[in-house]
GUZA-939232 format. One line per 5 residues: number of its first residue (from 1); their letters; for each residue x, y, z of N, C-alpha, C. Coordinates in steps of 0.05 Angstrom, whole numbers. Each point is the difference from the previous one (the first is absolute). Layout:
# residues N
NUM	A	X,Y,Z,X,Y,Z,X,Y,Z | ... .
This chain:
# residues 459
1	XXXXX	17,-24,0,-17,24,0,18,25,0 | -6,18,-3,12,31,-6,0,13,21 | 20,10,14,8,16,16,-19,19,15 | -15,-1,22,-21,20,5,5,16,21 | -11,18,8,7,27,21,-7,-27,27 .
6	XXXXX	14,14,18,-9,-10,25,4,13,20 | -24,-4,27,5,20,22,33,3,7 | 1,24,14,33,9,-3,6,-20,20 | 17,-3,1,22,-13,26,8,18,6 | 2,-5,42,23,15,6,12,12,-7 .
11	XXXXX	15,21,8,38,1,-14,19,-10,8 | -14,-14,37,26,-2,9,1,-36,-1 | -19,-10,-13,0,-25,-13,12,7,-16 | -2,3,-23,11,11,-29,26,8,-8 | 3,23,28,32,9,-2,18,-10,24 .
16	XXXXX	20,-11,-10,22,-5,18,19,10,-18 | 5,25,16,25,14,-19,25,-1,4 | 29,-12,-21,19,-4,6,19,32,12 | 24,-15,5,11,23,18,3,23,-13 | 1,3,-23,6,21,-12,-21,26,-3 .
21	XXXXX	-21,-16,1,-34,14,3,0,14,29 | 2,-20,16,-5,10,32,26,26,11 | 26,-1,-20,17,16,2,-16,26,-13 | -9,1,-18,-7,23,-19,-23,14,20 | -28,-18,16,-25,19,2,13,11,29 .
26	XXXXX	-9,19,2,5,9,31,-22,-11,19 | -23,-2,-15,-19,-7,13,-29,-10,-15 | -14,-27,6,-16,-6,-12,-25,10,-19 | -5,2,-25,-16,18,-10,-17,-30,-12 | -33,15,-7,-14,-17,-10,8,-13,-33 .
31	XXXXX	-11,-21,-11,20,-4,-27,-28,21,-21 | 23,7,-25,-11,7,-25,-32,-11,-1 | -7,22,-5,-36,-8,-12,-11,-25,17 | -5,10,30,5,-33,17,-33,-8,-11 | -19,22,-9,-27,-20,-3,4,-24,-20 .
36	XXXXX	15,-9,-21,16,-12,-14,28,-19,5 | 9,9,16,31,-12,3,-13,-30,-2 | 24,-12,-4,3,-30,-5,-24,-9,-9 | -15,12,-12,-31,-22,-13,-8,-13,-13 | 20,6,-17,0,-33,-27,17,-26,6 .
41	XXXXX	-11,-15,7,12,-24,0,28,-4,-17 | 22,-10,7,25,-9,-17,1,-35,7 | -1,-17,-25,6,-33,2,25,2,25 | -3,-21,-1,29,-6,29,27,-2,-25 | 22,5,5,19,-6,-18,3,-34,-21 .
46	XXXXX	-8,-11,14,6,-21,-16,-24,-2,-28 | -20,22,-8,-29,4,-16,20,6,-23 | -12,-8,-20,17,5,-30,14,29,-6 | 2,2,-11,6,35,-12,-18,7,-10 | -23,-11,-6,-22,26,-24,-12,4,26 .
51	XXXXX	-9,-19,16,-14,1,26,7,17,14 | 21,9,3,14,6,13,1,45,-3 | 1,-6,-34,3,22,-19,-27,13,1 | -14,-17,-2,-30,12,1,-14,8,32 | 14,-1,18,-10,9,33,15,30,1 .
56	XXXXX	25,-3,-16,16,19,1,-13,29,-23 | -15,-3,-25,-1,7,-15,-30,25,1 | 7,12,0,-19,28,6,14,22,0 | 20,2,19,6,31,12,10,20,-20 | 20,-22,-21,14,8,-22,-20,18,-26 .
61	XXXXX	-20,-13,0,-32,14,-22,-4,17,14 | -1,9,21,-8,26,13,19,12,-5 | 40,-1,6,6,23,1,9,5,-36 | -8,-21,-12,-3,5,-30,-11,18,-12 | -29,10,15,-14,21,-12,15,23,12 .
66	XXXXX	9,10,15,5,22,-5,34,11,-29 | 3,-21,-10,23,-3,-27,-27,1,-18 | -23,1,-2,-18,6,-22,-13,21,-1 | -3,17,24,-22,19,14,-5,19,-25 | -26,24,4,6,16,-22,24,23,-3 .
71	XXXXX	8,-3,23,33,18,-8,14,-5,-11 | 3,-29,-11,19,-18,-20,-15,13,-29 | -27,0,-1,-4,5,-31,15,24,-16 | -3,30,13,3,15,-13,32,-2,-12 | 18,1,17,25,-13,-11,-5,-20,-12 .
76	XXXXX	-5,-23,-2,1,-16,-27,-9,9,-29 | -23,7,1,-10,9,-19,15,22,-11 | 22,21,12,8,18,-7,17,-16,-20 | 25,-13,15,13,-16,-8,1,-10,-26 | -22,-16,0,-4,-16,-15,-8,18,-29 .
81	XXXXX	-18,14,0,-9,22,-18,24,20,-11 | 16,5,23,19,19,-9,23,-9,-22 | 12,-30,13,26,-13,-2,-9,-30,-10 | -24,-2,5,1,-33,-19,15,-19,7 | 13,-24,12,-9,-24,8,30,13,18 .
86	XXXXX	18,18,-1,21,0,18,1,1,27 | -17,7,6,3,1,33,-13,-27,16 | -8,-14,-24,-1,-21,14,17,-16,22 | 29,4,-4,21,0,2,-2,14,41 | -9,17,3,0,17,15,-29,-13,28 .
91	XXXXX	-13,-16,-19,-18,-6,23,10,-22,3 | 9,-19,-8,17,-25,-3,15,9,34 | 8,8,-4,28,9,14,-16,6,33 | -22,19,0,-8,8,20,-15,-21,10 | -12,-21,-9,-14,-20,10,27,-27,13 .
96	XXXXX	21,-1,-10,25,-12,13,7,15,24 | 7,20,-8,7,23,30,-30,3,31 | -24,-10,-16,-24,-9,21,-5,-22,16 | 18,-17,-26,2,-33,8,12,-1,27 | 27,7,2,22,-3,22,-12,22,15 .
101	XXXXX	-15,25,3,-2,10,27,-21,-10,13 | -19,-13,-23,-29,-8,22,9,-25,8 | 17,-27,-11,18,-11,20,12,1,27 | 13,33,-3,2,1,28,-7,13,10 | -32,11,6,-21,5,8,-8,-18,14 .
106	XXXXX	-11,-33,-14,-4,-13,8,13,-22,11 | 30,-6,4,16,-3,20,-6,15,23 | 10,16,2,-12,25,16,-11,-2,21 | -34,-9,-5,-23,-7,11,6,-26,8 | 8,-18,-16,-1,-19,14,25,-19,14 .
111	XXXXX	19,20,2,22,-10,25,-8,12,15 | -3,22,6,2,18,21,-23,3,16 | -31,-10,-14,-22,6,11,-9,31,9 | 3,10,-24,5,32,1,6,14,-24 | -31,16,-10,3,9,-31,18,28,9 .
116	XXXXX	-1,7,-24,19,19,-8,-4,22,17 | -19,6,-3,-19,34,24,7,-11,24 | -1,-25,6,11,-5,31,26,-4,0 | 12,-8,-13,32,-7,-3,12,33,0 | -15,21,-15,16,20,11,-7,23,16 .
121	XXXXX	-14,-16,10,-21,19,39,24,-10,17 | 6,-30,10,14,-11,10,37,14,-6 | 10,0,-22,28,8,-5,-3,34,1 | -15,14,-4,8,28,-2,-12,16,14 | 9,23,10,-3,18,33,-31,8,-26 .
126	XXXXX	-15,14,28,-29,3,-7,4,19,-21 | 7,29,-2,10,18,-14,-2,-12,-25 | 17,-26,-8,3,-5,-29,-22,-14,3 | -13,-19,16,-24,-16,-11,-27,6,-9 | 7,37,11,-31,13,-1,2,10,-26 .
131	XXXXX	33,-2,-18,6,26,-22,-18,-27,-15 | 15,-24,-1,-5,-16,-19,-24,-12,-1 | -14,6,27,-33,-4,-6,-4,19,-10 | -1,22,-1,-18,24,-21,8,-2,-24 | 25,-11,-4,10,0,-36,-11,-25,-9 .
136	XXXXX	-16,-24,23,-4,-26,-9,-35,13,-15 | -5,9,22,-34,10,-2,-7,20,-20 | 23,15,-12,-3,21,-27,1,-20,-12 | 16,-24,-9,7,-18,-16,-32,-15,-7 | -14,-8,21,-28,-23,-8,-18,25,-12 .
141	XXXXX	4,27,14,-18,30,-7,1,-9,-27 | 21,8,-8,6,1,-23,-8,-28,-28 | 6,-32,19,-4,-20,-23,-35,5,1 | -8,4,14,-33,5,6,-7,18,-18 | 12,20,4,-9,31,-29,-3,-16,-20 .
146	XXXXX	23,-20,-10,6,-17,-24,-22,-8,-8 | -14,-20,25,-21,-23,-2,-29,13,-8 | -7,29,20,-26,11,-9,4,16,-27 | 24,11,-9,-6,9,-23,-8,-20,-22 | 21,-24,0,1,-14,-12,-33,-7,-15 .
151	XXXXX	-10,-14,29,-27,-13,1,-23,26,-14 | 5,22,9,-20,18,-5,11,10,-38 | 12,-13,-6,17,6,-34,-16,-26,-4 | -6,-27,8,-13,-25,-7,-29,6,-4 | -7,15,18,-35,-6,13,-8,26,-29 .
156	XXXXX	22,20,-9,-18,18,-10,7,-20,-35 | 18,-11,3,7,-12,-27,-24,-18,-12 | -8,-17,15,-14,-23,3,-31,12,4 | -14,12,24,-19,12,-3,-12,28,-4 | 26,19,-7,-5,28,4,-12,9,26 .
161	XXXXX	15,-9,12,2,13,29,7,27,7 | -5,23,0,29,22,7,13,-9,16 | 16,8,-5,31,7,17,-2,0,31 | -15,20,-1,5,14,27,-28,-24,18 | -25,-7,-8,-14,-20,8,20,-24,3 .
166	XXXXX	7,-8,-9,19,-31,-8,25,7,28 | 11,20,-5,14,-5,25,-6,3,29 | -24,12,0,-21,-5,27,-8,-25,-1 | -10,-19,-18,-1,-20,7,15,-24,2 | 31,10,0,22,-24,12,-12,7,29 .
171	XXXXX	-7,11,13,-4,-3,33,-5,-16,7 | -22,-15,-15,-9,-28,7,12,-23,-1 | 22,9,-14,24,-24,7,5,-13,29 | -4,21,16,-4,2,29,-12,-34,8 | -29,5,-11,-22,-21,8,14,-28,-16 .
176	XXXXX	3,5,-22,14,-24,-14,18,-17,15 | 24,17,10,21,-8,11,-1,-8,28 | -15,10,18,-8,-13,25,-16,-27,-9 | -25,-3,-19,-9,-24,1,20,-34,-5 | 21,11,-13,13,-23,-15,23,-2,29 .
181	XXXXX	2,20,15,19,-4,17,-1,-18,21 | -23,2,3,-17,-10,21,-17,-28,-5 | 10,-16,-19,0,-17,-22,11,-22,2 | 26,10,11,28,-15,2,16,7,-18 | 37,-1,0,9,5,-18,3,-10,-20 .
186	XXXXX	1,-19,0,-4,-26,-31,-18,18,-13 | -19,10,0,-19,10,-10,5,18,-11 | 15,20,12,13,26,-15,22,-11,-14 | 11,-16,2,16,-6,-27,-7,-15,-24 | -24,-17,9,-24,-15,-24,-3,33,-15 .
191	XXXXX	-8,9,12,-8,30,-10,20,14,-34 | 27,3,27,17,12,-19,5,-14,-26 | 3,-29,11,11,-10,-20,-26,1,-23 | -26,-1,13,-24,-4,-34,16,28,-13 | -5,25,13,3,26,-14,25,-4,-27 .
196	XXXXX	27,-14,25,24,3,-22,-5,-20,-24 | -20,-26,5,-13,-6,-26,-4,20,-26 | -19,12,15,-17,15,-16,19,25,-16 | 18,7,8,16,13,-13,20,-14,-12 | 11,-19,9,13,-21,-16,-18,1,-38 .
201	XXXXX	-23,-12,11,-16,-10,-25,-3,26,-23 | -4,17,14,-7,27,-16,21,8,-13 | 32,-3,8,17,20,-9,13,-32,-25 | -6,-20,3,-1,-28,-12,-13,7,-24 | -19,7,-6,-18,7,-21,5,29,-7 .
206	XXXXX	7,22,7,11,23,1,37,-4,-25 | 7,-28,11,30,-3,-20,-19,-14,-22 | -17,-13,1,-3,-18,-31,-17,20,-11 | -8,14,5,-19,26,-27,25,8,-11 | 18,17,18,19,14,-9,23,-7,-14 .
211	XXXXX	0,-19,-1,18,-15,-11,27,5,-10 | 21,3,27,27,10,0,17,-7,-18 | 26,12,-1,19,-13,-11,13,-17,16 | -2,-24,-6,14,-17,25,31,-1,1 | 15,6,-24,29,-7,4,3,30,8 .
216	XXXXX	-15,20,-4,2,39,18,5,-11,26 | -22,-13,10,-9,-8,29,25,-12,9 | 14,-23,-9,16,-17,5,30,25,6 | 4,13,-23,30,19,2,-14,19,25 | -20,6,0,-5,15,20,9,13,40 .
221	XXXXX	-1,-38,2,12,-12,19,21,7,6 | 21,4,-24,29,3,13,6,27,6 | 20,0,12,-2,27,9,21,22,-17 | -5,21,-6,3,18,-31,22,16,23 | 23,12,-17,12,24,10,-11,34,6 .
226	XXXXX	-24,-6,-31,-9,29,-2,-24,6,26 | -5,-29,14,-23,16,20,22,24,21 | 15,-7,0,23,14,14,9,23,-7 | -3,7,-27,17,20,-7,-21,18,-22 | -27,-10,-2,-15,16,-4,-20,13,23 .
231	XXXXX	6,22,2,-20,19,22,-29,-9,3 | -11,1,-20,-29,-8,6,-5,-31,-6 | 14,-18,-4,-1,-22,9,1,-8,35 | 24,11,3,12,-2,29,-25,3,22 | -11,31,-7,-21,2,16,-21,-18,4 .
236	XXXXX	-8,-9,-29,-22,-18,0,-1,-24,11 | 31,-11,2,10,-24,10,5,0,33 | 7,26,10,1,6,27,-41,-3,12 | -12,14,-21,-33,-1,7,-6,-24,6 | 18,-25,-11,-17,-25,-10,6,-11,39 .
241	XXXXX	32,1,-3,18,-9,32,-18,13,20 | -9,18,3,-14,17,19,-21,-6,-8 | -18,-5,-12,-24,-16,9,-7,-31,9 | 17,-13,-18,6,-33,6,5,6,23 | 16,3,16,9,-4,28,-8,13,23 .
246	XXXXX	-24,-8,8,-13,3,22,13,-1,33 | 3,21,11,-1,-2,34,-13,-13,14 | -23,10,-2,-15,-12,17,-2,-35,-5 | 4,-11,-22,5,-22,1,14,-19,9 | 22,5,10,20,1,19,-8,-1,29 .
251	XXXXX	-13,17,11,-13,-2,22,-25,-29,-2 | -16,14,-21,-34,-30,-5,16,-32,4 | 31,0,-10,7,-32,-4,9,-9,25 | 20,22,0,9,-11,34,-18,-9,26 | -30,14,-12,-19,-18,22,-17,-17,-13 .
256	XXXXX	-9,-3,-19,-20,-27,-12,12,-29,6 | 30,6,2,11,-21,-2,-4,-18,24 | -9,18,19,10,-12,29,-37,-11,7 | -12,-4,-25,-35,-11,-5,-1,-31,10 | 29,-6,-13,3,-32,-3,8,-7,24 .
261	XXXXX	-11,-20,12,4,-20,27,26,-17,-8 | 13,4,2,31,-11,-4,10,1,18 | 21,-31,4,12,-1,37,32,27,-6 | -12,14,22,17,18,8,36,-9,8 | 2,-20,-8,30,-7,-3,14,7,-24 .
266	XXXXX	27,-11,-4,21,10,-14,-13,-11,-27 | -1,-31,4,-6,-18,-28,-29,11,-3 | -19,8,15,-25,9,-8,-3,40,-17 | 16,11,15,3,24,-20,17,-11,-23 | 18,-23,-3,13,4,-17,-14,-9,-33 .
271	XXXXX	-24,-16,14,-23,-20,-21,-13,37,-15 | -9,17,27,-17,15,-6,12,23,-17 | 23,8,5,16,15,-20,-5,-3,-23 | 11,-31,-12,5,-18,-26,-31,10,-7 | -19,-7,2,-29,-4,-10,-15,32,1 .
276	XXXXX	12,16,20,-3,29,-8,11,8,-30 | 26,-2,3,19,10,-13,-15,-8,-29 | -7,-32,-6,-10,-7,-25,-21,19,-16 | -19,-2,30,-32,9,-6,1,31,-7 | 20,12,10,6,33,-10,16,6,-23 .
281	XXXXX	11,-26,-9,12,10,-26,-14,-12,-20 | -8,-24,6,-22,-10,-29,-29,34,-2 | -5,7,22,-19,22,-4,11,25,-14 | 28,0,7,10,28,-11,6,-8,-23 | -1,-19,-11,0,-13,-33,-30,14,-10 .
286	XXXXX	-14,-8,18,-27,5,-16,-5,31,-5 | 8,11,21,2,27,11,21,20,-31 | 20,-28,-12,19,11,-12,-20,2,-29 | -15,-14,-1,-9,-11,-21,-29,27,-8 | -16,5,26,-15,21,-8,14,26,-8 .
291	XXXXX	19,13,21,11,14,-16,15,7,-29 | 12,-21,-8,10,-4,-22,-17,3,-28 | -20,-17,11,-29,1,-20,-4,32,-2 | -5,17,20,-9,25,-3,13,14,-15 | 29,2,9,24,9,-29,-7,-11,-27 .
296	XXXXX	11,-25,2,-15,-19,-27,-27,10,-18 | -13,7,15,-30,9,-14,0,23,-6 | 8,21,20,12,29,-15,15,-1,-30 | 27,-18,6,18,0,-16,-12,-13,-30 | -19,-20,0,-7,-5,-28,-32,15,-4 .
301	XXXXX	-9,16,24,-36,12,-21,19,26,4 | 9,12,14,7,36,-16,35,2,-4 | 22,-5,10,27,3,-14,-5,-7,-29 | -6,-30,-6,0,-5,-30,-16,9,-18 | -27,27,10,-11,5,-21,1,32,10 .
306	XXXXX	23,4,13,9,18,4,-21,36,14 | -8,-20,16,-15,18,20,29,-3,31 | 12,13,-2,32,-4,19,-8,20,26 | -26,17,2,-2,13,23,-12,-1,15 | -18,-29,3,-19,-16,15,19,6,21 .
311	XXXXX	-15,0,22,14,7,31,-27,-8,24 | -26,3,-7,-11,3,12,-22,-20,-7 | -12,-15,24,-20,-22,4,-20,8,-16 | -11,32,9,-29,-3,-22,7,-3,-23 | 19,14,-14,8,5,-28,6,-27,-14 .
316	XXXXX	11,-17,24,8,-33,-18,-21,-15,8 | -20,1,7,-31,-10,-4,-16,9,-12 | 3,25,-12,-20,12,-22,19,-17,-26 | 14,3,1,20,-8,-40,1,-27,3 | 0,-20,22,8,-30,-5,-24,-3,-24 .
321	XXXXX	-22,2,10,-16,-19,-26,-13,14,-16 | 12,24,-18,5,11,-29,26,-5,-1 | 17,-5,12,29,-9,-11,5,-24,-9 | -14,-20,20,6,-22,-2,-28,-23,-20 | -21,19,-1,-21,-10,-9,-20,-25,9 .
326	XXXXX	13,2,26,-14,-20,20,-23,12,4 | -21,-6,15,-29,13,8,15,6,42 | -8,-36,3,13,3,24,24,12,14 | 18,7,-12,30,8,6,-2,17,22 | -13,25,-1,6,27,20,-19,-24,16 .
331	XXXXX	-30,-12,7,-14,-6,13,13,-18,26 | 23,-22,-16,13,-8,8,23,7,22 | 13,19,-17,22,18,22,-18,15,20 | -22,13,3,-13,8,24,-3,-17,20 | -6,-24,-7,-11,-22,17,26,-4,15 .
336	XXXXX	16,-10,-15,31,-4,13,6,14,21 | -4,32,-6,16,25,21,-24,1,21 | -20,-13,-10,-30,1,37,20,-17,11 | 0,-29,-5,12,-23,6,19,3,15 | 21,23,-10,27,4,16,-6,23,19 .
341	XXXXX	-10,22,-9,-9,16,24,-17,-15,34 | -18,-25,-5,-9,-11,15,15,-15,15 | 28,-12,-15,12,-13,14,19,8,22 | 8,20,-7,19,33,13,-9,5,21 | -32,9,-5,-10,-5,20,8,-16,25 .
346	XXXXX	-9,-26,1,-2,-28,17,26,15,19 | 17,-7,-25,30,-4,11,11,24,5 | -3,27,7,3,29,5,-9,-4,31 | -17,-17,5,-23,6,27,14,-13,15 | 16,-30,-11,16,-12,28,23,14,-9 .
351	XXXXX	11,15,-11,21,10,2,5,28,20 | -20,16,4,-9,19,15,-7,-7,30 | -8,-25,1,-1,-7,28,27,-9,6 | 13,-15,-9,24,-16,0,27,29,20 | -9,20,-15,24,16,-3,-12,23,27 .
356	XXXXX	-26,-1,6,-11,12,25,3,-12,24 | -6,-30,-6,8,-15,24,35,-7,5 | 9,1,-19,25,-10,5,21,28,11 | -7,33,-9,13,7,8,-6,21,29 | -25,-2,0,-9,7,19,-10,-10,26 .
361	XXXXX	-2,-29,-4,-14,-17,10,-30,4,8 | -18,11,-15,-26,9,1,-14,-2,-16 | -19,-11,18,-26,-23,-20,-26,17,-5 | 1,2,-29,-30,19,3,-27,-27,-12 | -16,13,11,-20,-16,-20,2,-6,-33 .
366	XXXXX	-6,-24,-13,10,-2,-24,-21,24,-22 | -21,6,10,-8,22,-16,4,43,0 | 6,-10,20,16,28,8,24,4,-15 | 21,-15,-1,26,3,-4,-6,-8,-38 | -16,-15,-6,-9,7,-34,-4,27,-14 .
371	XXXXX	-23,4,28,-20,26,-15,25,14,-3 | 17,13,33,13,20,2,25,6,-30 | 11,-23,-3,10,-2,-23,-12,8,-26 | -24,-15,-1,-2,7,-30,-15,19,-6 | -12,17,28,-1,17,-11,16,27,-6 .
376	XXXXX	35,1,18,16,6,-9,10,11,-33 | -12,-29,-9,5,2,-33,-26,0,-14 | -18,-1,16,-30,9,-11,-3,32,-10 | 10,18,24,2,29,1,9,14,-18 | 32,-10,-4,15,20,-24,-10,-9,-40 .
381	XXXXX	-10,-31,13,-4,-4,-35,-30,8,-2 | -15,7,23,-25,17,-4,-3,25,-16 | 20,16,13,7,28,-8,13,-1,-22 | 18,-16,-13,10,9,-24,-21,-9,-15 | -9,-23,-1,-15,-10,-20,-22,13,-4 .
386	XXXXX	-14,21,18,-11,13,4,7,32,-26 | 21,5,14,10,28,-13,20,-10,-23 | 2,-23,-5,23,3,-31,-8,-20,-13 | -28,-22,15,-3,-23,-25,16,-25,2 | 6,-10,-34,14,-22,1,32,10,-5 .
391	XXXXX	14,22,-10,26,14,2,0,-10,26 | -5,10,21,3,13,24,5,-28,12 | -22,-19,6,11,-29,-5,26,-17,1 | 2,-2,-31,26,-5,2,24,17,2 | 4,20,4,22,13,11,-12,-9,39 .
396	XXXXX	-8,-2,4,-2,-6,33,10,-34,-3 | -8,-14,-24,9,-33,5,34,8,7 | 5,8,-26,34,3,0,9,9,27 | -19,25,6,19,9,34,4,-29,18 | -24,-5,-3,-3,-25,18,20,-18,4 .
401	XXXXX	8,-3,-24,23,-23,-8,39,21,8 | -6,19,-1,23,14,4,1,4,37 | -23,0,10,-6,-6,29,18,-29,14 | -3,-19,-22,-1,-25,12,37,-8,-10 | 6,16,-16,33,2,-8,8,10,26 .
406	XXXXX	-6,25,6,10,16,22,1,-28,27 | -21,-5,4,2,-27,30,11,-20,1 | 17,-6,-32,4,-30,3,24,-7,13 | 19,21,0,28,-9,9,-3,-4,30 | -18,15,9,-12,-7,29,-4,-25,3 .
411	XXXXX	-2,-17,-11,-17,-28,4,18,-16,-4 | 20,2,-26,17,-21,-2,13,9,7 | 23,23,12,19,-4,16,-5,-15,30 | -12,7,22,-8,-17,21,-5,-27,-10 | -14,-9,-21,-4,-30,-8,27,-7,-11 .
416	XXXXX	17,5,-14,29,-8,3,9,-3,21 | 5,30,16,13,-1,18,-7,-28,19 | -25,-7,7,-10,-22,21,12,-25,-5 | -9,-4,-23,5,-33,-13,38,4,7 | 11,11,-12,24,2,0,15,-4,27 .
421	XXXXX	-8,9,20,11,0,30,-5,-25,8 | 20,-22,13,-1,-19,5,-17,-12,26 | 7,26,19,-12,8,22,-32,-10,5 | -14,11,-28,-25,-2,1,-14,-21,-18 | 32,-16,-21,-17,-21,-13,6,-21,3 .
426	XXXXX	23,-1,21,12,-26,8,8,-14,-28 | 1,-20,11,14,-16,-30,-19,5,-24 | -24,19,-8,-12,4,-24,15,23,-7 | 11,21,12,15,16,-4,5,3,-32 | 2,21,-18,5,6,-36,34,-24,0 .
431	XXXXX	-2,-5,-23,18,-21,-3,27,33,-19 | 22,-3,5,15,25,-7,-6,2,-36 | -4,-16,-10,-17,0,-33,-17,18,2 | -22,-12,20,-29,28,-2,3,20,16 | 17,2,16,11,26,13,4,19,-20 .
436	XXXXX	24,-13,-20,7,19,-16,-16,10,-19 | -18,-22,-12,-24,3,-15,-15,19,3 | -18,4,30,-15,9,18,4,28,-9 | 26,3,19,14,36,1,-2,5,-30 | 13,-11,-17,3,11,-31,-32,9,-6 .
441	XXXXX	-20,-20,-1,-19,2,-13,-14,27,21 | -1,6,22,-10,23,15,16,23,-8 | 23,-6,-3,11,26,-9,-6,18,-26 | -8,-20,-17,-11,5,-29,-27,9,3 | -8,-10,16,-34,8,9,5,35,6 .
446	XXXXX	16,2,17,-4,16,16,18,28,-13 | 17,-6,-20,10,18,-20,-23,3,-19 | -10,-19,-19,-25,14,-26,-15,8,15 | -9,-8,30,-33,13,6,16,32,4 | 22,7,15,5,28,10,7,9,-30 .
451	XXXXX	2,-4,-29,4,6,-24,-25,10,-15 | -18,-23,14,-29,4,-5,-10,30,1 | 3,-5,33,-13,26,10,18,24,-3 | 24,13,-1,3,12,-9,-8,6,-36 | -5,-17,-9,-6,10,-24,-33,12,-2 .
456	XXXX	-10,-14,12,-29,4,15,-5,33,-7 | 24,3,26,-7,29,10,10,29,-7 | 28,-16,-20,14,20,-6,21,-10,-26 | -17,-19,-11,4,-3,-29,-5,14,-16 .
């Protein structure tokens, strides 16, 4: 039978933490998302590997959607429209550089028994823990702005919704997201995973109308000198890195992980690593795969018939189907971006608690700490959409995404830094390969996003 939620256990059944754990807390704190902790059943070690793969297999489709959200589109589509199958090359790259940090994210969580928002309440004087909660909490502000614009660009696509109605009614996401929570969690990831179906299937049928150049697609992949040394490539390619790579995701993995009832020993985190580690990179495949499509589809309905200034969601849902001569085409891509806005959702809401409770240690009710958020990002995309339309729109998606550049070095440096210290991972500790890996690939992060934003602001 399939893996099902179960009343929580204990913790102090659950956890027996080695010395390196009991060296790190100063003092006992409740675990990550405890209405959840340990609730899905894990086979005993000796259960096959799919058995095994499949108890483990959820957390990774959640933090997959936020590598699809609608802040990924507008950059692709620029991309893809502007430059034609090259930057493929560039999301390639950023979905490898996601692979290895949500890895150790979810190491993370599950040596230490302690996500990321708590891992750095515990290591840093309050001063820094309060800076990096407010830069964590602009950060979900911000993927949230993403999610209601997004959705409210779907609802008017699909039913002619306005704007400004459509993003008053993401609020009800509210009601949504408490019912499924309260569900069990298996449930919210049955969830995610139908949605990432559903966009799977769409952007599936989205490549066979359009019908690419496949050996374009194939050179695409590799990676070109000129993204480098052409200016407005560079930027576009820095847009793509800064939206693929989510913060707050970083925080969402380091606690889902700790869902699974796995014996809190050495050989039992070491099963749960392995089967994390899988389940988050087969998803960021999939994750690699919607994005790519979105370039892909840009790059063969307007680069090749030379519409090169597509930039913007409504604009590449009005031309898909007179370009492409599909009926369905635009009908299609709306459905997709509800699909992904909905899912953003889900996974925005434990990410926002995740990062309240862990650095604050304070529990609000799960509809309070929704509303207060979204309506955060309810407010400002009220007023523009209000006073500038659909312009106004997407120039607020892009800030959004230039928001979430600005927070990220926040996230992976402390998540390097942790895994890395032996202190706190005992013998899971970064092996000096991914040490060096680790630092390289944050440093790169953390040079294009500050390239980003200065060009942002004073390009």
């Amino acid at each position: 039978m399939p893996p099902t939620d179960t009343p929580s256990a204990s913790p102090p059944a659950l956890v027996s933490e080695t010395s390196n754990e009991a060296g790190w807390r100063q003092r006992r704190h409740a675990p990550s998302l405890g209405d959840v902790y340990a609730s899905v059943r894990v086979p005993a070690q000796s259960a096959s590997f799919w058995r095994k793969l499949m108890a483990f297999w959820g957390p990774g489709l959640m933090v997959a959607v936020g590598y699809m959200d609608p802040g990924n589109w507008a950059t692709d589509i620029a991309g893809g429209a502007r430059y034609g199958y090259t930057l493929l090359s560039v999301i390639l790259l950023s979905n490898l550089f996601a692979m290895l940090l949500q890895h150790l994210a979810a190491k993370l969580g599950i040596v230490t028994g302690r996500d990321l928002a708590q891992a750095c309440r515990d290591h840093y004087s309050k001063p820094v823990a309060m800076v990096l909660w407010v830069l964590c909490e602009v950060a979900i502000a911000a993927c949230d702005l993403a999610e209601v614009i997004g959705s409210a660009i779907a609802l008017n696509l699909l039913f002619g919704i306005p704007l400004t109605v459509g993003v008053v009614l993401t609020i009800l996401d509210v009601l949504v997201v408490l019912y499924f929570q309260n569900r069990g969690f298996r449930l919210i990831e049955a969830l995610v995973a139908g949605l990432i179906a559903v966009i799977f299937g769409c952007f599936l049928y989205e490549i066979v109308v359009s019908q690419p150049d496949w050996r374009a697609v194939g050179g695409g992949l590799l990676p070109r000198p000129e993204v480098l040394t052409n200016p407005g490539m560079l930027y576009v390619a820095i847009g793509i890195l800064g939206a693929t790579v989510m913060p707050h995701n970083l925080y969402l993995h380091s606690s889902i992980v700790q869902t699974r009832a796995f014996e809190r020993t050495d050989e039992g985190k070491r099963m749960a690593v392995k089967f994390a580690t899988i389940d988050s990179t087969v998803a960021l495949f999939l994750a690699f795969f919607v994005n790519a499509a979105i370039l892909v589809l840009a790059a063969a309905a307007f680069h090749r018939n030379g519409y090169h200034g597509v930039a913007d969601i409504n604009e590449a849902h009005n031309l898909l189907t007179p370009v492409l001569g599909a009926t369905a085409a635009s009908a299609v891509f709306a459905i997709a971006l509800l699909a992904s806005g909905q899912n953003s959702t889900l996974t925005g809401t434990l990410a926002g608690q995740i990062v309240m409770e862990g650095f604050l240690h304070l529990k609000l009710k799960p509809w309070l700490r929704r509303l207060i958020t979204r309506l955060i990002a309810v407010v400002p995309a009220f007023v523009v959409t209000l006073m500038y339309g659909e312009k106004g729109t997407g120039e607020l998606l892009v800030l959004s995404q230039v928001i979430l550049s600005l927070q990220l070095s926040f996230a992976v440096v402390p998540l390097v830094l942790f895994t890395s210290d032996r202190q706190k991972m005992g013998s899971f500790v970064n092996r000096p390969w991914v040490k060096v890996t680790a630092w390289t690939v944050s440093l790169i992060i953390i040079a294009l996003n500050g390239y980003l934003l200065v060009q942002t602001f004073w390009g």
